[in-house]
Structures are given as structure tokens and as C-alpha cells.
C-alpha angles and dihedrals in degrees: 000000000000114000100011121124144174130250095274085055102239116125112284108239110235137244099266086053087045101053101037081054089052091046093039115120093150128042138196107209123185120189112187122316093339122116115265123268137220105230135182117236153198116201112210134165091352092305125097112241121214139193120208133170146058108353090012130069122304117247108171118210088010109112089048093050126094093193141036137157119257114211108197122192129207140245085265089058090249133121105274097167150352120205142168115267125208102215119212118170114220115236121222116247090028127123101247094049085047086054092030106033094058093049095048087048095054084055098053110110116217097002114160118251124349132329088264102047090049090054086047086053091047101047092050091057120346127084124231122204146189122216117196134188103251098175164334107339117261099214122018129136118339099011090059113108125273094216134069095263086221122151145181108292099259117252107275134181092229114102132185127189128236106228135193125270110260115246122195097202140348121279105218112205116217 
């Protein structure tokens, strides 16, 4: 699909960008030079919509870029595509957060109280955002990497224990 564009000019994404969008449930979304996220995600209108802040999942830096990186994976749970991502944050009491914010809000699992209550909570200190395809794919087919892309577990203030195995009583040598 080199060369074709929409009608606001900018590169037409491409089917396989297309149809993993319309299949994403789960994003990993890279802004700068930050590690990439695991983010949840509603796809809409062939772009990925995502809730950050207080009470949702953290994004840092998120809600102050204008671009990322999208990583898709495939029915098999591997990478499929990357692609650039135009970043526009939704403001509460548009048009577009009055038609979008209601229908995020159906498709989050295990959110306290009703639909409505959860877009009041969101308008008053998360961030919604929409992630579209702005772009040729970084990374598809031939061009993805060969390794397994793991890497050492990030630092982390969390800390466990490590505790003692429990004995029910003592075991006396001879």
C-alpha cells in the first residue's frame, strides 16, 4: 500500500494494520524512549482507544505525546505488526467523548458502579485517548525480529520475601 493516502493525506494504513486494530484487545504502546506497555484497548472506527489516570491503567507520558508506537499481536499470541500512532486526547463534554466515552466504558471488565458513573469518574481525572494509525508499519512480516525480544524484569518498589519452607515437625538423624 505504498503511496496511498486518506482524505486527510496522511498514509493509509494497510489491511494488516486494519484488521489486527479491529481484533486488538491488548496494546503495546511505546511513547519515546520509554519501555513498551501493555495497554487495554478499545478498537473504534479503525483507531485503538485507551483510559489512563487515577483508578485505570498508568501510561505515562501518554496523555502529553502526539505519537507512539502500537505493537499488535496475532491470533497465535505473537507480534503480528508495529505501527505509528497519531495520539489525540478526548476532551470531556465533546462530541466525540459524549459518542466514544459511553461505549469504552460498556467494555470495561470489573469497573466499579454503572457506565455513566465510570465516564463521570473519567472526565473529572483520567485521560482518554485515541491512538490512529498514522502510517506504513514499522515492523510487519519480514522486517519483525528474529529474537524473543525478552528482557530483565524492570526495577520495581515492590518487594516479596522470600520465606522459609513450613515444617510440621522435626526430622532427628540417627
Amino acid at each position: 500500500m505504498q503511496g496511498v493516502t486518506d482524505e486527510a493525506g496522511t498514509p493509509a494504513p494497510g489491511p494488516l494494520v486494519e484488521e489486527a486494530v479491529k481484533k486488538a484487545a491488548v496494546a503495546w504502546v511505546t511513547v519515546g524512549d520509554r519501555p513498551a506497555l501493555a495497554l487495554w484497548c478499545l478498537p473504534l472506527d479503525g483507531a485503538l482507544y485507551v483510559v489512563s489516570g487515577p483508578g485505570e491503567q498508568s501510561a505515562p507520558g501518554l496523555a502529553e505525546t502526539t505519537t507512539a508506537a502500537v505493537t499488535l499481536r496475532g491470533d497465535h499470541g505473537g507480534q503480528i505488526v508495529t505501527w505509528p500512532a497519531a495520539v489525540t486526547r478526548i476532551t470531556p463534554g465533546s462530541d466525540e467523548w459524549a459518542t466514544v466515552a459511553p461505549q469504552v466504558a460498556a467494555k470495561r471488565l470489573n469497573a466499579p458502579g454503572s457506565a455513566a458513573d465510570l465516564v463521570a469518574r473519567w472526565a473529572d481525572g483520567c485521560t482518554l485517548s485515541r491512538l490512529a494509525p498514522a502510517g506504513e508499519p514499522l515492523a510487519a512480516g519480514p522486517t519483525l525480529p528474529d529474537d524473543s525480544l525478552a528482557a530483565p524484569p524492570r526495577p520495581s518498589p515492590a518487594v516479596r520475601q522470600t520465606r522459609k519452607p513450613f515444617r510440621l515437625h522435626r526430622v532427628r538423624r540417627r
